[in-house]
ZADO-1210 file (C-alpha; in nm, 4 decimals, padded with zeros to 6 digits):
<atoms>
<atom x="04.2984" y="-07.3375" z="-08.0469" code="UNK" pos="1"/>
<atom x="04.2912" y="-07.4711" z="-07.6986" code="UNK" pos="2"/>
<atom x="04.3715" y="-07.2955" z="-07.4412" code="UNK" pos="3"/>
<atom x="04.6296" y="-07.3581" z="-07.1222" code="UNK" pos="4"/>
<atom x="04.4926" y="-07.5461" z="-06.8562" code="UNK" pos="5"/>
<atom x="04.7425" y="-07.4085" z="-06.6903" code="UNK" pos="6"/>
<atom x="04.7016" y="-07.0829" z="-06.7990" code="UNK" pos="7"/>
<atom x="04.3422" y="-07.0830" z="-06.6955" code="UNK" pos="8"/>
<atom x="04.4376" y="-07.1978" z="-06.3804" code="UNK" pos="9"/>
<atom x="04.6018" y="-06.8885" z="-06.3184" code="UNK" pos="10"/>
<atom x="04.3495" y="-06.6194" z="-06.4179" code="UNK" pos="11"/>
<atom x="04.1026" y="-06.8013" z="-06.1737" code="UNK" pos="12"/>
<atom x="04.3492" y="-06.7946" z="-05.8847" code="UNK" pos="13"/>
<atom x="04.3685" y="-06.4295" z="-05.9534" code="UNK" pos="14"/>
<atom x="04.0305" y="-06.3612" z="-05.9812" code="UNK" pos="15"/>
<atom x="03.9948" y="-06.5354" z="-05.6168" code="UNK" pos="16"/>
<atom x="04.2846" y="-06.3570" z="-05.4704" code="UNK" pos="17"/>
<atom x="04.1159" y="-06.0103" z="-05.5945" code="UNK" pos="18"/>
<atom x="03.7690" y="-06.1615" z="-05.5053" code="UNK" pos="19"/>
<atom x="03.8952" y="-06.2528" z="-05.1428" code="UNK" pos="20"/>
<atom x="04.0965" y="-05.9081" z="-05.0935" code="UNK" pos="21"/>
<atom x="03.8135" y="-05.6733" z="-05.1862" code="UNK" pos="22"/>
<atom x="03.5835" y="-05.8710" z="-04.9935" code="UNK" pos="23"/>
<atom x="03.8317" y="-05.8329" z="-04.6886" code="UNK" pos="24"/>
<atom x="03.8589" y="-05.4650" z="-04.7573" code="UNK" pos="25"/>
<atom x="03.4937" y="-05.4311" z="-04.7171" code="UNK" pos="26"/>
<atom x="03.4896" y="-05.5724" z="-04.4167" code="UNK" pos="27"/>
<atom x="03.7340" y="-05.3025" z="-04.2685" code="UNK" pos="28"/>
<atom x="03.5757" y="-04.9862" z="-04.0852" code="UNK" pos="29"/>
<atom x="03.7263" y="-04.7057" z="-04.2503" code="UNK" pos="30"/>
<atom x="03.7289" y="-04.3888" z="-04.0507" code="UNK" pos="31"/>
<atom x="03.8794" y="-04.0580" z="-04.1558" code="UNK" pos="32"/>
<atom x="04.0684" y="-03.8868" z="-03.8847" code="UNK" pos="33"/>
<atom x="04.1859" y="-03.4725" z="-03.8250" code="UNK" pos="34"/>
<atom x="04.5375" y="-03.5043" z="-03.8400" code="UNK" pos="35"/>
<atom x="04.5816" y="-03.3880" z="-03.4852" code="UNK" pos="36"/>
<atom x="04.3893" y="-03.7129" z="-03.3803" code="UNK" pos="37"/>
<atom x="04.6495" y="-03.9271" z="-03.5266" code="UNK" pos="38"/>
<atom x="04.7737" y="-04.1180" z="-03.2478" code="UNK" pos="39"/>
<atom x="04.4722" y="-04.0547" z="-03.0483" code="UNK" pos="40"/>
<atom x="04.2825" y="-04.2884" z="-03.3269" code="UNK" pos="41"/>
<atom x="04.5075" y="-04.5669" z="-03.2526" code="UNK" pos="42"/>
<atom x="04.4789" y="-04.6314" z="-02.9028" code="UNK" pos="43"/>
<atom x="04.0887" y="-04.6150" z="-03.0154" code="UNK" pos="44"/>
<atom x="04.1330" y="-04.7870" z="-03.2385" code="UNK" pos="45"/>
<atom x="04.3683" y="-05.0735" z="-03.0595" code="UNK" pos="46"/>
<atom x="04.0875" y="-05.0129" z="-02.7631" code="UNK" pos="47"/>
<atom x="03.7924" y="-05.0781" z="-02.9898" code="UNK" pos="48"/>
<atom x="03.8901" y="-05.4122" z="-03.1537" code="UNK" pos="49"/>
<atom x="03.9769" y="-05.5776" z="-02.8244" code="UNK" pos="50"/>
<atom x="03.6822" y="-05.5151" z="-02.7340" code="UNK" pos="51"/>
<atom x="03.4768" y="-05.6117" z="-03.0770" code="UNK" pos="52"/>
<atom x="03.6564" y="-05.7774" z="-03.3089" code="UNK" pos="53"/>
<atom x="03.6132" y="-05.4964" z="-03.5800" code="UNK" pos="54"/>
<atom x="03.9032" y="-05.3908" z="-03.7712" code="UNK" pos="55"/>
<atom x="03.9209" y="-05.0761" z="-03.8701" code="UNK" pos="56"/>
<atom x="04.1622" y="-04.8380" z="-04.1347" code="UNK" pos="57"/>
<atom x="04.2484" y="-04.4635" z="-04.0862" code="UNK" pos="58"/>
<atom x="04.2721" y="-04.2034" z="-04.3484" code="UNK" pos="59"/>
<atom x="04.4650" y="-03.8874" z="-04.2083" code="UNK" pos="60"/>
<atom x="04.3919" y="-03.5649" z="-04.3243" code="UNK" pos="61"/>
<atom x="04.3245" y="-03.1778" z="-04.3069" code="UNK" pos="62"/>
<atom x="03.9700" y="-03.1944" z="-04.1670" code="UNK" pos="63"/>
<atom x="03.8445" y="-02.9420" z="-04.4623" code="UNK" pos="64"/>
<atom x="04.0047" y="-03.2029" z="-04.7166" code="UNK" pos="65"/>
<atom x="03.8754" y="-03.5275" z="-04.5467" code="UNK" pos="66"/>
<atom x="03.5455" y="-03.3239" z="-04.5864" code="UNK" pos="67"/>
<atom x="03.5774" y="-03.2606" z="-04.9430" code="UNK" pos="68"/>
<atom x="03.7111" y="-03.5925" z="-05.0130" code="UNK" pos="69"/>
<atom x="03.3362" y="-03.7385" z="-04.8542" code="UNK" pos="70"/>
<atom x="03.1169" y="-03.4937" z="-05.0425" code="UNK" pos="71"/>
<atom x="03.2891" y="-03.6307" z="-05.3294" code="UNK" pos="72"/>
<atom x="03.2405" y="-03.9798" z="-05.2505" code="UNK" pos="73"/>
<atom x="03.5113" y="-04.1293" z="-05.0947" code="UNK" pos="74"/>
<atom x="03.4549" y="-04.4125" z="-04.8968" code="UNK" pos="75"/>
<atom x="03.4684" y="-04.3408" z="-04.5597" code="UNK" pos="76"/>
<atom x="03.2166" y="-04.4788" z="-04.2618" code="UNK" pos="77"/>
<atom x="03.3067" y="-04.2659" z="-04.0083" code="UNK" pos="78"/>
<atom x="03.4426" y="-03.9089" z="-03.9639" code="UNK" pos="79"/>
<atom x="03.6540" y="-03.7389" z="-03.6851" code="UNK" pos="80"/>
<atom x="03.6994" y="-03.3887" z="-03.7449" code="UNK" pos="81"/>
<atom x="03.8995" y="-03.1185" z="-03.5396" code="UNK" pos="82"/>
<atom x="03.6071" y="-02.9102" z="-03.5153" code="UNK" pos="83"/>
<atom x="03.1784" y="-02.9443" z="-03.5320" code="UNK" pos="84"/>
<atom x="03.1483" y="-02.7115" z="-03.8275" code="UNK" pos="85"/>
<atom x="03.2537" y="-02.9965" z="-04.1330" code="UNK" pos="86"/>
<atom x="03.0385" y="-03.2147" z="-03.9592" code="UNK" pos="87"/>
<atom x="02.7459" y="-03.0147" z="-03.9910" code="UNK" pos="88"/>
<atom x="02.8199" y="-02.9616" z="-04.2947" code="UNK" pos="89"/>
<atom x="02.8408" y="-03.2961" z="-04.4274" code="UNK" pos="90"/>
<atom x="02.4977" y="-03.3502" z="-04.1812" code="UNK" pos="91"/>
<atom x="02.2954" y="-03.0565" z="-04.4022" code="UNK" pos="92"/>
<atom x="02.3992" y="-03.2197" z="-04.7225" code="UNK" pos="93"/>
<atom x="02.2429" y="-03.5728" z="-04.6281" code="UNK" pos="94"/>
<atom x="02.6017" y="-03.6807" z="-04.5719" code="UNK" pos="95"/>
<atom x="02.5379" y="-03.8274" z="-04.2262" code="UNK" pos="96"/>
<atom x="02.3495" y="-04.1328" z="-04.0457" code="UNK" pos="97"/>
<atom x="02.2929" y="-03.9083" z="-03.7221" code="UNK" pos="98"/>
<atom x="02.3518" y="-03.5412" z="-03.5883" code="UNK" pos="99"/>
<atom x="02.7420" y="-03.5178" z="-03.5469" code="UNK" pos="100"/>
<atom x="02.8614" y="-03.5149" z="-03.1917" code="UNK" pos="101"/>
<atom x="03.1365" y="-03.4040" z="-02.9752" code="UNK" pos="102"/>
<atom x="03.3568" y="-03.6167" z="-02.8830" code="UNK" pos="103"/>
<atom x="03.6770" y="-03.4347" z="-02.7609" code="UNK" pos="104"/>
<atom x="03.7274" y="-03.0721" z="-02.6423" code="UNK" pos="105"/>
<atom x="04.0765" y="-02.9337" z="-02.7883" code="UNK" pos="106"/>
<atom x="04.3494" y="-02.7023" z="-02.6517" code="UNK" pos="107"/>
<atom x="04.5727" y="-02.4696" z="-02.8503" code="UNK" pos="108"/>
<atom x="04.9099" y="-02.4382" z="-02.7168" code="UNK" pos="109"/>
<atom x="05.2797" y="-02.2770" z="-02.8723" code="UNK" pos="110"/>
<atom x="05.5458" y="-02.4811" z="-02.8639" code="UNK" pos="111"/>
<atom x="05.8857" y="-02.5359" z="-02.9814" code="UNK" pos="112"/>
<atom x="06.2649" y="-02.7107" z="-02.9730" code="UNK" pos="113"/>
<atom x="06.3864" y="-02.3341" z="-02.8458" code="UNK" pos="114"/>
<atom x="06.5877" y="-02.1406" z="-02.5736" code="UNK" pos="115"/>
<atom x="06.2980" y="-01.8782" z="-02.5343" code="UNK" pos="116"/>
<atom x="06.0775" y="-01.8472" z="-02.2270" code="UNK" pos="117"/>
<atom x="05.7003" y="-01.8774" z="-02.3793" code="UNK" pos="118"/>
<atom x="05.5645" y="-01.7346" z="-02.0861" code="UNK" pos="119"/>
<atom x="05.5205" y="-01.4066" z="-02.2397" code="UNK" pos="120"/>
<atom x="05.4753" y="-01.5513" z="-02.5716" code="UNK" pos="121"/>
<atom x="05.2567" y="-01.2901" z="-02.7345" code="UNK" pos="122"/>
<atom x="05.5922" y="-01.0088" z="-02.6272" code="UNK" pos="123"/>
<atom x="05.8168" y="-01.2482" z="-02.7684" code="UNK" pos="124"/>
<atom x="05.6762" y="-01.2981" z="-03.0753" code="UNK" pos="125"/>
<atom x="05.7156" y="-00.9331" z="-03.1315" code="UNK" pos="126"/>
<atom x="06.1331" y="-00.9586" z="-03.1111" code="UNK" pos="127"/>
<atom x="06.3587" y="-00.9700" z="-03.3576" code="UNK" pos="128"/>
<atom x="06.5099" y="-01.2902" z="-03.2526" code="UNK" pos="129"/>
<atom x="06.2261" y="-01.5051" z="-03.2956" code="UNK" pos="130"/>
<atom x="06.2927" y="-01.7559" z="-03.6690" code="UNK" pos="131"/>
<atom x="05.9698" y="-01.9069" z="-03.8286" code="UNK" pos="132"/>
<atom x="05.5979" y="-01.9732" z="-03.6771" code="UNK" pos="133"/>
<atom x="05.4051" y="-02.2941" z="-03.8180" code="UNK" pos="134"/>
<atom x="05.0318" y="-02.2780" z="-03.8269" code="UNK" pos="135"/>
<atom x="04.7955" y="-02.5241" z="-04.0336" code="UNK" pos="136"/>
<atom x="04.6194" y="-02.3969" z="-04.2634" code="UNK" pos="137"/>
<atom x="04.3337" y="-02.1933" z="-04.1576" code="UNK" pos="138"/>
<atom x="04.1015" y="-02.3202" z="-04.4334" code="UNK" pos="139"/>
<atom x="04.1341" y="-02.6631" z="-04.3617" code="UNK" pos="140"/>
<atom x="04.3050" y="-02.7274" z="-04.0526" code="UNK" pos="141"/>
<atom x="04.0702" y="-02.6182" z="-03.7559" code="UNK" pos="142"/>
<atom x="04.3856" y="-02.5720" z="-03.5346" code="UNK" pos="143"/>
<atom x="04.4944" y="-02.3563" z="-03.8073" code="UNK" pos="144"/>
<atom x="04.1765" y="-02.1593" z="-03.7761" code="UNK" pos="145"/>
<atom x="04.2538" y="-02.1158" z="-03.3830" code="UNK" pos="146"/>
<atom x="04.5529" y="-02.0261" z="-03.4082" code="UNK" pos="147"/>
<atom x="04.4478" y="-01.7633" z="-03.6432" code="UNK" pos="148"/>
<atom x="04.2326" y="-01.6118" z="-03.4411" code="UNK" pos="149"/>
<atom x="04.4724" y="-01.5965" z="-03.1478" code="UNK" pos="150"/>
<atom x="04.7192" y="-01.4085" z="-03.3237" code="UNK" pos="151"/>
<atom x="04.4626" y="-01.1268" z="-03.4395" code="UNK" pos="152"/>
<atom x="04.3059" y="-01.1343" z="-03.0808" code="UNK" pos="153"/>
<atom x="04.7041" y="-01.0282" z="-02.9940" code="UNK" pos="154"/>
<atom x="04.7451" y="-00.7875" z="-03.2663" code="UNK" pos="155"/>
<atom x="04.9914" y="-01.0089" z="-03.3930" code="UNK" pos="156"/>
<atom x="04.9131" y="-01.1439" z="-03.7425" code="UNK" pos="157"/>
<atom x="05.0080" y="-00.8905" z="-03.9623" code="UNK" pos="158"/>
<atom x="05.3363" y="-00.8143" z="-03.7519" code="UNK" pos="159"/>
<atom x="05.4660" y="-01.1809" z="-03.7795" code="UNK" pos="160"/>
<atom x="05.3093" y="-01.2444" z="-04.0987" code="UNK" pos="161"/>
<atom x="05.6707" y="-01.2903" z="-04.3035" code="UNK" pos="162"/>
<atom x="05.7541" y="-01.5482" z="-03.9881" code="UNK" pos="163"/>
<atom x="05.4623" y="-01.7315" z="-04.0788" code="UNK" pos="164"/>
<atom x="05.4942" y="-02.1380" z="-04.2016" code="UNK" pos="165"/>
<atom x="05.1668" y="-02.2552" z="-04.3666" code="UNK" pos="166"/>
<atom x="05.1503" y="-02.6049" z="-04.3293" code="UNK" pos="167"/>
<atom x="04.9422" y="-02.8739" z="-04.4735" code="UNK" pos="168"/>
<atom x="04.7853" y="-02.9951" z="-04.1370" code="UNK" pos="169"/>
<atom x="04.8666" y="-03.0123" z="-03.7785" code="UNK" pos="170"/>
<atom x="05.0440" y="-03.2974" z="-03.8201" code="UNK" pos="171"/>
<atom x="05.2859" y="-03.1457" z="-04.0480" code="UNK" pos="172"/>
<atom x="05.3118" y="-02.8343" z="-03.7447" code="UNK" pos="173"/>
<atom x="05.4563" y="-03.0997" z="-03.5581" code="UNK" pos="174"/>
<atom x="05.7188" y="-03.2646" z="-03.7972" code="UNK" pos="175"/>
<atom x="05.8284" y="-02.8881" z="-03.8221" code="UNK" pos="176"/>
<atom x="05.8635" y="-02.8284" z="-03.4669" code="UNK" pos="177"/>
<atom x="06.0233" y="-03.1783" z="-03.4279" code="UNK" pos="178"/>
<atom x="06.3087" y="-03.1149" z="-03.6773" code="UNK" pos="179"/>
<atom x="06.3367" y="-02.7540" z="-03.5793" code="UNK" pos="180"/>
<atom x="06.2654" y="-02.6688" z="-03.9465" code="UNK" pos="181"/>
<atom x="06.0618" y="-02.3765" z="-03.7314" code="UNK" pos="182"/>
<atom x="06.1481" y="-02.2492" z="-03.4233" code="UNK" pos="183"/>
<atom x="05.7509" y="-02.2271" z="-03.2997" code="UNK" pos="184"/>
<atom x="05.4569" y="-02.3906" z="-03.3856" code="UNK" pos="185"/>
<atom x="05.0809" y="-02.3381" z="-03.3146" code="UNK" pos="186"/>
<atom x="04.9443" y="-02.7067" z="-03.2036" code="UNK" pos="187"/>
<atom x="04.7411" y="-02.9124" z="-03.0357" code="UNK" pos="188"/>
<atom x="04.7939" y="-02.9773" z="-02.6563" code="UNK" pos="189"/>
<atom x="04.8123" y="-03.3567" z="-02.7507" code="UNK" pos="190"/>
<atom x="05.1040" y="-03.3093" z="-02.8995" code="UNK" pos="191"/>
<atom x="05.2998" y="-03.2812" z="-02.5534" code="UNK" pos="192"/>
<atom x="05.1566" y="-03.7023" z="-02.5034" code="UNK" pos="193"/>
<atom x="05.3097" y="-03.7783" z="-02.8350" code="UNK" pos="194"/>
<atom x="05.6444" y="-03.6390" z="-02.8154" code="UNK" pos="195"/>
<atom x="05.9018" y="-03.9210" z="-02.7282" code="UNK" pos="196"/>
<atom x="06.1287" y="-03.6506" z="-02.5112" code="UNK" pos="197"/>
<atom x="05.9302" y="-03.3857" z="-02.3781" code="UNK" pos="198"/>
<atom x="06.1889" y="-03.2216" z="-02.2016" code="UNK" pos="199"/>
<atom x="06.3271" y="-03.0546" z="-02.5317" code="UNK" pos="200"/>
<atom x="06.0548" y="-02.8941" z="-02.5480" code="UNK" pos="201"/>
<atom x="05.9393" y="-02.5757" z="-02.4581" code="UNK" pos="202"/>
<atom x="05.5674" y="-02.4583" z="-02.4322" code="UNK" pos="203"/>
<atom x="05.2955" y="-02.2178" z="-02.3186" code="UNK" pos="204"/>
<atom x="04.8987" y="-02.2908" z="-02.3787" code="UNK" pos="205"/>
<atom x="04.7557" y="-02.0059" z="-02.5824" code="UNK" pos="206"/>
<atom x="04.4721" y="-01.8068" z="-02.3838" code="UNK" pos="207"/>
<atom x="04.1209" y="-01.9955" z="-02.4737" code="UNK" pos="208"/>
<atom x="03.9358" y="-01.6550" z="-02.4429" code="UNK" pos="209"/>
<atom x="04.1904" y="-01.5879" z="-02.7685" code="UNK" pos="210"/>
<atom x="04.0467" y="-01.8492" z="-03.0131" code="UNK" pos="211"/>
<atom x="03.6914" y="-02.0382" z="-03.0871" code="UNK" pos="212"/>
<atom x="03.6233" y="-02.2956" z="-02.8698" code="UNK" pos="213"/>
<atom x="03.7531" y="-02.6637" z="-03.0238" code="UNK" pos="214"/>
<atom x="03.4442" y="-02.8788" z="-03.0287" code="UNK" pos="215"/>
<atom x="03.5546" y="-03.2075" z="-03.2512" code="UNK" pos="216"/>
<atom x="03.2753" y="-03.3007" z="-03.3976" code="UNK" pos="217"/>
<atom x="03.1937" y="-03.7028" z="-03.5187" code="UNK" pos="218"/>
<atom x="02.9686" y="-03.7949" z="-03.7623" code="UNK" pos="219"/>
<atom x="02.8317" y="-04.1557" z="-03.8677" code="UNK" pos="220"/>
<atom x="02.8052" y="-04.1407" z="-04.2301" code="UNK" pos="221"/>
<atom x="02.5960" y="-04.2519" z="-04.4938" code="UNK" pos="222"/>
<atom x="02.8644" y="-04.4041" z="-04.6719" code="UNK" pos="223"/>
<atom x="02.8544" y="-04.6688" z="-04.3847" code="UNK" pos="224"/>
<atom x="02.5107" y="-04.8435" z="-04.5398" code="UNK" pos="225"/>
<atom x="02.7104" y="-04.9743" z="-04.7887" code="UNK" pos="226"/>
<atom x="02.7955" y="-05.2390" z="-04.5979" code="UNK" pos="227"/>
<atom x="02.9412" y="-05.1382" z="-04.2648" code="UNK" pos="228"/>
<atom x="02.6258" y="-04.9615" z="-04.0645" code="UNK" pos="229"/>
<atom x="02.6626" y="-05.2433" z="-03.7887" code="UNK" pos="230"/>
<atom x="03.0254" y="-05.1625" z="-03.7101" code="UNK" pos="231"/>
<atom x="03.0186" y="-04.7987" z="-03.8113" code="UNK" pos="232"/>
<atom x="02.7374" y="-04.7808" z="-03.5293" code="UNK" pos="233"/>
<atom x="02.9086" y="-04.9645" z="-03.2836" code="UNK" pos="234"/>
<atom x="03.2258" y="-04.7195" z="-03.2912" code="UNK" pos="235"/>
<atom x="03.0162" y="-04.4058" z="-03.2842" code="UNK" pos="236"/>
<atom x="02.8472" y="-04.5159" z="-02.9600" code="UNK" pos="237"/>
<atom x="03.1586" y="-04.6579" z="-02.8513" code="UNK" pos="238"/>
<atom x="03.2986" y="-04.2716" z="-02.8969" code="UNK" pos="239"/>
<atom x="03.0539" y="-04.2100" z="-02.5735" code="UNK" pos="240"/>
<atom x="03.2249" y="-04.4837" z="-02.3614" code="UNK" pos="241"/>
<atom x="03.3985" y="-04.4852" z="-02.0338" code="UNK" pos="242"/>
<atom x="03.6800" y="-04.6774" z="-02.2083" code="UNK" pos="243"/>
<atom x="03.7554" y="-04.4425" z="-02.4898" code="UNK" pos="244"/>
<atom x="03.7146" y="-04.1302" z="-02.3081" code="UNK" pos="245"/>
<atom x="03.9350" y="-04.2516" z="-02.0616" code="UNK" pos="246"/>
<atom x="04.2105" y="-04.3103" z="-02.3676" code="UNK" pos="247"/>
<atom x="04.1185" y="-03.9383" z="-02.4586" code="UNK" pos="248"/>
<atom x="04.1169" y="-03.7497" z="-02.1548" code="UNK" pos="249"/>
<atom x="04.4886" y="-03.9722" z="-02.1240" code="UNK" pos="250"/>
<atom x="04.6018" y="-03.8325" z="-02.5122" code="UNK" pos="251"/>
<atom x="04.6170" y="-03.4206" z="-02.3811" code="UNK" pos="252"/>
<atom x="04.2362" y="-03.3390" z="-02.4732" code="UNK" pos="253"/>
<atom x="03.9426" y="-03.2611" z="-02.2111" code="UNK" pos="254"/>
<atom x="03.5779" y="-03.4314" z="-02.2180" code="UNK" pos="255"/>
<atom x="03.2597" y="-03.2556" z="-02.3578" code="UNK" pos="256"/>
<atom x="03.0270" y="-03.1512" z="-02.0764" code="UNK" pos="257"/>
<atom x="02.7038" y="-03.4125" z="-02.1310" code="UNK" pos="258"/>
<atom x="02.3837" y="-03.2273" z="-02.1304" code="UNK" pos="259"/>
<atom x="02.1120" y="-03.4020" z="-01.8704" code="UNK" pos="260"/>
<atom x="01.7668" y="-03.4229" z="-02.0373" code="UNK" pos="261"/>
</atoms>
């Protein structure tokens, strides 16, 4: 039986389409992101490719699942966490091109669509009035963790604890406090530099003798040989640059101290 010329004219069109899009999708730099780097990561991102060419895709995530997600083998060339311990982690197991490095310093604030003074936010948490409290998860989200920690520094944890919201991620602290599905929320300082109408807004920053310092940590990883080493390279050192830290210090976070040799 003969087959379709037509017919075979088809499958080989496919084949190229497929042929052409994976071999696009290889070409893009694919860097996993904390979630409370979200829109940080695209004015790098915006930044970076004016500047190179080099498109790259974000993945948004919990920083503990973005890590688990790369010990398991997901394709990722580059990392951004919210803090330097999954970094190091992924660095011990062979997970990583180069020793992670800081390239942001975080700051913990509590914040929220209310008519509260946060002034005193520690006192107020203690009233009767006060509805739900988002926090990330602790596990995951290193925010999460911070807040955490600020809340036991205060005494406060196991007095709020049926006020408590877990969320997902950071980012998800955020949707909460945007549609007042909480009244509070633990979160990132950037979060102030995202907000389309500050002024409904009310906030405090959180003590940073209360929490762990927040050291995110970036890591070039291994996964990048595959293919994208040149690029991958290029965005870690361009991490270090007056450019992007000039985007960052603009998105609500503060610059790591460099060390002189």
């Amino acid at each position: 039986m003969k087959k379709n010329p037509a017919f075979r004219i088809l499958i080989l069109t496919l084949l190229f389409c497929l042929a052409g899009n994976a071999q696009l999708s290889a070409q893009v730099l694919r860097i996993a992101v904390a979630a409370n780097a979200q829109q940080l990561i695209k004015r790098l991102q915006k930044d970076f490719e004016r500047k190179t060419g080099i498109k790259s895709e974000a993945i948004v995530g919990a920083s503990g699942k973005l890590t688990t997600q790369i010990m398991n083998g997901a394709p990722y060339d580059i990392f951004l966490s919210a803090d330097t311990e999954f970094p190091e982690q992924l660095y011990a197991k062979q997970l990583g091109l180069l020793k992670p490095k800081i390239y942001a310093l975080g700051s913990l604030i509590i914040c929220g669509k209310t008519n509260h003074d946060l002034k005193n936010w520690p006192k107020l948490l203690l009233g009767s009035k006060t509805g739900r409290i988002a926090v990330a998860n602790p596990k995951t989200a290193p925010y999460g963790k911070a807040a955490k920690e600020a809340l036991e520094y205060y005494q406060l944890k196991d007095k709020v604890s049926s006020n408590l919201v877990y969320a997902e991620n950071i980012s998800q602290v955020n949707t909460y406090i945007q549609t007042r599905a909480v009244e509070l929320g633990f979160t990132t300082e950037s979060f102030l530099y995202e907000h389309s109408d500050k002024s409904k807004l009310k906030w405090a920053r959180v003590d940073p003798e209360s929490y762990g310092k927040i050291e995110q940590g970036a890591i070039l990883l291994t996964y990048a040989k595959k293919g994208k080493l040149k690029e991958a390279t290029k965005f870690f050192d361009y991490l270090s640059s007056a450019s992007a830290q000039q985007i960052i210090s603009k998105s609500g976070y503060h610059l790591p101290v460099v060390k002189k040799s």
